[in-house]
C-alpha positions as CSV (number, residue, x, y, z in Angstrom):
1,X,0.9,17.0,1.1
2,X,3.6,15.2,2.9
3,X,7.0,16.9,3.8
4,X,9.4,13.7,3.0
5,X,9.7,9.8,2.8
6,X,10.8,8.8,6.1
7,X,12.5,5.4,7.4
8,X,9.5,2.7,8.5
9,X,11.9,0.7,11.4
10,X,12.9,-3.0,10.4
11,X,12.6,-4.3,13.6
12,X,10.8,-6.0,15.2
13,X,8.1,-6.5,12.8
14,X,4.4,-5.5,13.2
15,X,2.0,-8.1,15.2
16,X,-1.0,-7.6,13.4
17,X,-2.0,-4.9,10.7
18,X,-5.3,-4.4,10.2
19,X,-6.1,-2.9,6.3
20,X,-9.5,-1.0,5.1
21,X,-10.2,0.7,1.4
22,X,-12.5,3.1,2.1
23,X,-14.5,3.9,-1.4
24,X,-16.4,6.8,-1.7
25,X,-19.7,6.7,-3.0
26,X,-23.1,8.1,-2.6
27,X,-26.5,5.7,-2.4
28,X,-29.8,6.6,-3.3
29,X,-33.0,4.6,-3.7
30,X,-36.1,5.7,-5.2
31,X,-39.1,6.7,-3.4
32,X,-41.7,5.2,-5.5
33,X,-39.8,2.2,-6.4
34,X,-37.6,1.4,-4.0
35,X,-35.1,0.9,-6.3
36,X,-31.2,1.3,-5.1
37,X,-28.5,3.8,-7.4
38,X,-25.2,3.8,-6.2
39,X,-22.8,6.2,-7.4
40,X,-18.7,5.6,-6.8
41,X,-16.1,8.4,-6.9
42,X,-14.3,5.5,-8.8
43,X,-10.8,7.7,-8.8
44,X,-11.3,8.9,-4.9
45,X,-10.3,5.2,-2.9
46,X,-8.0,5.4,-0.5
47,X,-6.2,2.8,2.1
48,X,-6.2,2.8,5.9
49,X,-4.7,0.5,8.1
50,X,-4.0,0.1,11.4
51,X,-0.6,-1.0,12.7
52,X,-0.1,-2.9,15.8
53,X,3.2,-4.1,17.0
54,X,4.6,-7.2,18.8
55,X,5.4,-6.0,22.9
56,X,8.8,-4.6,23.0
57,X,10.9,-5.7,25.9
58,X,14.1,-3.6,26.6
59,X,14.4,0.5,26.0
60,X,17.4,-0.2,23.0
61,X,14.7,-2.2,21.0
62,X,12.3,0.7,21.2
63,X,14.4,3.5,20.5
64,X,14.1,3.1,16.4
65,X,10.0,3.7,17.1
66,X,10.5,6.4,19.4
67,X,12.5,8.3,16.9
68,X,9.9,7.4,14.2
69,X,7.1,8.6,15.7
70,X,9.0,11.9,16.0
71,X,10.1,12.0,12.3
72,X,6.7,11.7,11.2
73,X,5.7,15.1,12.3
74,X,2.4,14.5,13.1
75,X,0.3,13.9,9.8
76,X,2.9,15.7,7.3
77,X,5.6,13.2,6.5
78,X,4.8,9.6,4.7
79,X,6.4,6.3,4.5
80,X,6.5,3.0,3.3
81,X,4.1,0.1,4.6
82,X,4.7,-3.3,3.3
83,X,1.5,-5.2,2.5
84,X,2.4,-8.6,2.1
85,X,4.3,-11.3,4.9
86,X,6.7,-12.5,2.7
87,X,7.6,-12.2,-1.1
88,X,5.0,-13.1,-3.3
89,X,7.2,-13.5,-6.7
90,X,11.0,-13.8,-7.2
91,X,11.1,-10.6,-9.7
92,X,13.0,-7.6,-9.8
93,X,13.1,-6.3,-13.2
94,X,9.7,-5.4,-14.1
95,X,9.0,-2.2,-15.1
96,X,6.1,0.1,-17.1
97,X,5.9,-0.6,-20.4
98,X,4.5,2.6,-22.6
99,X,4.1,6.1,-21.2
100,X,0.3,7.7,-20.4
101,X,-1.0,4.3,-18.4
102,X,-4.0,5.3,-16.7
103,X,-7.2,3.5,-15.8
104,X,-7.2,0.0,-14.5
105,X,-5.2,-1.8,-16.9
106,X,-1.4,-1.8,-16.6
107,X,1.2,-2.7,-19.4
108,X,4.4,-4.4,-18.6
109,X,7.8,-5.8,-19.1
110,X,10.8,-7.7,-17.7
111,X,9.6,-10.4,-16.7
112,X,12.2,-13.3,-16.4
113,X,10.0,-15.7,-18.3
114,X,6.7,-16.5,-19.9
115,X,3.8,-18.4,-17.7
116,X,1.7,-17.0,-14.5
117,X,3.5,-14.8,-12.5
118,X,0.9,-13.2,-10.3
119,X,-2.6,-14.4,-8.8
120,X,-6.0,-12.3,-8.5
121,X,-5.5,-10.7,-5.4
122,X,-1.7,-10.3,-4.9
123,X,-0.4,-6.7,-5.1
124,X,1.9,-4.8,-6.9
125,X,3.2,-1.2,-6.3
126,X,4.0,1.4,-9.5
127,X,4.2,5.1,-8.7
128,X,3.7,4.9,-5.0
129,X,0.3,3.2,-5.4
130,X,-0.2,0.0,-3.9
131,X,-2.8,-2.0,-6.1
132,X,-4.4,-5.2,-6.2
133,X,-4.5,-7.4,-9.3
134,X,-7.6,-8.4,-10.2
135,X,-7.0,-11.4,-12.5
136,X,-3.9,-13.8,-13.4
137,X,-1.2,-12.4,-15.2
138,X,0.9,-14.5,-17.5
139,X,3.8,-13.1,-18.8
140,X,4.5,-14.1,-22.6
141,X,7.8,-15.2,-24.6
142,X,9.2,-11.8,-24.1
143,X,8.7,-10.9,-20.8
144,X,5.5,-8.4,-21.9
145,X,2.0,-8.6,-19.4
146,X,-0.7,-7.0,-19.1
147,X,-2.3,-6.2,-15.2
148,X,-5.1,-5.4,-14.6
149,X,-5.6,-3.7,-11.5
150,X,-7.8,-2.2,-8.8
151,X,-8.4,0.6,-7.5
152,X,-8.4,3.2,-10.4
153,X,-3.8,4.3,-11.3
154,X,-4.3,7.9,-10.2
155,X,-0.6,9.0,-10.8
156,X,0.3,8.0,-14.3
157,X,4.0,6.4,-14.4
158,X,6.9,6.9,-16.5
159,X,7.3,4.2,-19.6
160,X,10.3,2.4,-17.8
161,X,9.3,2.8,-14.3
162,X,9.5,0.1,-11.6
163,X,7.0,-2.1,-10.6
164,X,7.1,-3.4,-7.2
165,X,6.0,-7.0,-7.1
166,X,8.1,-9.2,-4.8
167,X,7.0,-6.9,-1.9
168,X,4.3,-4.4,-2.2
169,X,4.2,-1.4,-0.4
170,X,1.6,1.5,0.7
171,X,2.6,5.2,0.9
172,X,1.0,6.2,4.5
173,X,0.8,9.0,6.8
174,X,-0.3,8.8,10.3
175,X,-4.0,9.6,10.4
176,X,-4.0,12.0,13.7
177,X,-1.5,14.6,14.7
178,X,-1.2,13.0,17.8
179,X,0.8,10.0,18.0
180,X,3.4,8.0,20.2
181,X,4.2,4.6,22.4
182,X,3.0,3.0,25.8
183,X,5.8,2.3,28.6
184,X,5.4,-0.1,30.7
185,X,6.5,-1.5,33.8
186,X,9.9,-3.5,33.5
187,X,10.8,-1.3,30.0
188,X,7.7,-3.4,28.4
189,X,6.5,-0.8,25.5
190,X,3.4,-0.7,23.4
191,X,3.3,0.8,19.7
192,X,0.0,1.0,18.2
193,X,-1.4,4.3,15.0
194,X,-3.9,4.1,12.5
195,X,-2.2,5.6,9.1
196,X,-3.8,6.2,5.5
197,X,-2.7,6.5,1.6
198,X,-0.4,8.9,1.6
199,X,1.4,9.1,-1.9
């Protein structure tokens, strides 16, 4: 479990992040038949992503990654990866609506107004998980939706709790203890990890 929520840097912004859900499961196919039976640890999904950034020219520009790989501690602490470009909706009052959610559907409220408000495959974030939504969601004459999502909501959240949907975020962790920066010649630096879920 991680130690604490540390500060991802602001600038400059990743080149190039490369995501992965890896889905558990176990495949078997019958001897006789040939026939194919897949079963999925439907609650055990987790994100991985590799981050790569832009070169870095000039020591002052990579000091703020230099002191983040340090404050990850290795593996142990976590923090936020956004998973979109750019905002995907102009909201900022949505939040849980009804305690005990679980499963892949998601109730909601505070939305500014009725119609669509998200598309099948945009994301949202709700107690640290990053999920996908997996069909439209249209808000109705008082602000009430329901998502539905993907992968399984493994952390029920509070009734009242926000709901991340202008820019979705991944709790991550760096995958390997080891982890740090290239330097080279004319203070040109290189900042590559691979991270995973984390939250």
């Amino acid at each position: 479990m991680g130690l604490m929520l540390i500060q991802f840097p602001t600038s400059p912004v990743p080149q190039k992040i490369q995501w992965t859900i890896e889905q558990p499961g176990q495949a078997n196919r019958g001897e006789f038949t040939g026939r194919r039976r897949v079963t999925l640890l439907s609650a055990a999904p987790r994100l991985h992503a590799q981050v790569t950034m832009p070169p870095i020219l000039g020591e002052d520009r990579v000091l703020d990654w230099r002191a983040f790989v340090f404050d990850c501690d290795g593996i142990a602490n976590k923090f936020r990866l956004v998973a979109c470009e750019r905002d995907q909706v102009n909201e900022s009052n949505v939040i849980v609506d009804g305690a005990g959610q679980f499963g892949q559907t998601l109730a909601t409220r505070g939305w500014s107004s009725s119609g669509q408000k998200l598309k099948r495959g945009h994301f949202i974030t709700v107690g640290e998980q990053l999920l996908v939504v997996r069909a439209p969601v249209i808000a109705d004459g008082t602000g009430r939706a329901t998502i539905s999502v993907k992968p399984y909501i493994r952390v029920q959240p509070a009734d009242g709790a926000a709901i991340e949907v202008r820019r979705p975020y991944a709790v991550m962790s760096m995958t390997d203890p080891k982890s740090g920066w290239e330097a080279g010649v004319g203070q040109n630096y290189a900042v590559t990890f691979e991270c995973e879920e984390a939250f």
